[in-house]
C-alpha positions in Angstrom: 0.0 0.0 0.0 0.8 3.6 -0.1 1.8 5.5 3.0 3.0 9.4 3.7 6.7 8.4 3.3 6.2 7.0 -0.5 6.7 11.0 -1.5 10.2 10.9 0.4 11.5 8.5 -2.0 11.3 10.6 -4.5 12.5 13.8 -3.2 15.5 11.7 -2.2 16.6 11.1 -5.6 16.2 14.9 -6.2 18.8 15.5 -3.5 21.7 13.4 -5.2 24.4 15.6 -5.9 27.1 15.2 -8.7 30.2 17.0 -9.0 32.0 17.1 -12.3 35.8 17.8 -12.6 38.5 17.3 -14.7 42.3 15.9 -13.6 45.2 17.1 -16.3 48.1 14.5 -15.9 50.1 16.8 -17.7 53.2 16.9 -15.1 52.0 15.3 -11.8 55.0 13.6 -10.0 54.9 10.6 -8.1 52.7 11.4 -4.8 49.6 12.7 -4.2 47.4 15.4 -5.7 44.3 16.8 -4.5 41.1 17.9 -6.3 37.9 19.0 -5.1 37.2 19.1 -1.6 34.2 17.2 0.1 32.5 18.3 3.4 32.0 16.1 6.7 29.1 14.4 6.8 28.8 14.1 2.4 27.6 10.8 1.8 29.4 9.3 -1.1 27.3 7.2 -3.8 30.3 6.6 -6.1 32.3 7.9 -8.8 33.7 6.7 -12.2 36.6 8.4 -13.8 36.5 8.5 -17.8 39.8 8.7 -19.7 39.0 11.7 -22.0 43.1 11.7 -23.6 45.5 9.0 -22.9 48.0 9.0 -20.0 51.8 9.1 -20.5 54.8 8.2 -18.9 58.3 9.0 -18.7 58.7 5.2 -16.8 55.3 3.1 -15.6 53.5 5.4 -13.5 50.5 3.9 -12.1 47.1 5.8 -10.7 45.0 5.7 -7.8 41.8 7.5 -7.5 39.7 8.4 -4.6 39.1 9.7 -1.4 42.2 9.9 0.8 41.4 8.8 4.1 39.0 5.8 3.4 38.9 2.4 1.4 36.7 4.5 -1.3 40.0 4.4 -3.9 39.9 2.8 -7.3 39.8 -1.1 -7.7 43.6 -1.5 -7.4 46.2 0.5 -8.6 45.5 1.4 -12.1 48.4 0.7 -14.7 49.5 3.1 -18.0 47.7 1.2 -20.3 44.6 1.2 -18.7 44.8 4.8 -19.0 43.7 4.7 -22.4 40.6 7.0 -24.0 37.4 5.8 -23.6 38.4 3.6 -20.4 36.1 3.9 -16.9 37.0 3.3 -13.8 35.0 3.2 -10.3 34.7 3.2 -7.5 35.2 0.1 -5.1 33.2 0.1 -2.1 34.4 -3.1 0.0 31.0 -3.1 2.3 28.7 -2.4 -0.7 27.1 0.6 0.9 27.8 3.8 0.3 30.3 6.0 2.4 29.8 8.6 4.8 32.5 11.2 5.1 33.5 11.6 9.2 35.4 14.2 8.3 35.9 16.8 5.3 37.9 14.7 2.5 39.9 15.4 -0.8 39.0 13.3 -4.1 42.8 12.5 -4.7 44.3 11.2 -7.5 47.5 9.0 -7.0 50.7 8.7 -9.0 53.8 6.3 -8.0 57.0 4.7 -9.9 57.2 7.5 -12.0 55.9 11.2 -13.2 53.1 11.4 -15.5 53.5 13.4 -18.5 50.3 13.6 -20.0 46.9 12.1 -19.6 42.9 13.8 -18.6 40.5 11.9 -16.8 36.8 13.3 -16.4 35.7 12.8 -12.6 32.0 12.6 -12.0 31.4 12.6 -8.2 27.5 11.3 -7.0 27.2 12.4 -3.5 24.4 13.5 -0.7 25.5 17.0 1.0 25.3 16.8 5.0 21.9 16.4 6.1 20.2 15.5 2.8 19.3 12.3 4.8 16.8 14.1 7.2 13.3 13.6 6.5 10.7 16.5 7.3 9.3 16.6 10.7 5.8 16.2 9.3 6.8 12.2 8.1 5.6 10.0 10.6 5.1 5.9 11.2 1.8 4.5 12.6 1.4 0.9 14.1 
């Protein structure tokens, strides 16, 4: 049957988020880079990463992507060649459920063995803002 709460469904959906950004590989060394910055309490959906131009290196730089202080980075470290356009990569959640930012986080992107010298991946970010959870005070259950 139908109840008061079927509506909040449906303004959930409305209140996914999804930030778009680009990383240039052009000359990121070995280490870690930071992107766009996510507030505590952002509850993270997932991500994919498109390879829009292909990634070059002076050696066999490898990538990880993600969020820095949680298990939310890519599937394994990514290697050169499947850096390639028109490759995707996502996001691995290791519970299956999607992951709650304790604290304000960085989506980082990950170089090591050697320095990237070329290379664009398009981030797309799907994420609930602090709060979005809450459901108005006039939802209620009845026994």
């Amino acid at each position: 049957g139908q109840n008061k709460a079927d509506g909040s469904i449906n303004d959930l959906t409305s209140r996914i988020k999804v930030r778009k950004f680009q990383i240039d590989y052009g000359a990121q060394a070995a280490g870690v880079a930071t992107t766009e910055n996510f507030a505590a309490g952002s509850i993270i959906l997932w991500w994919s990463a498109y390879c829009s131009e292909a990634a070059t290196s002076g050696g066999s730089a490898t990538l990880e992507l993600g969020f820095t202080s949680t298990k939310q980075y890519s599937a394994g470290t990514i290697a050169l060649a499947d850096l390639a356009v028109g490759k995707v990569h996502t996001s691995l959640i290791t519970d299956s459920q999607p992951l709650m930012l304790n604290a304000a986080d960085t989506f980082d992107s990950k170089v090591a063995t050697a320095t990237m010298t070329a290379g664009k991946v398009d981030i797309e970010v799907y994420y609930l803002e602090p709060g979005a959870m809450s459901l108005p005070d006039s939802i209620h259950t009845t026994a």
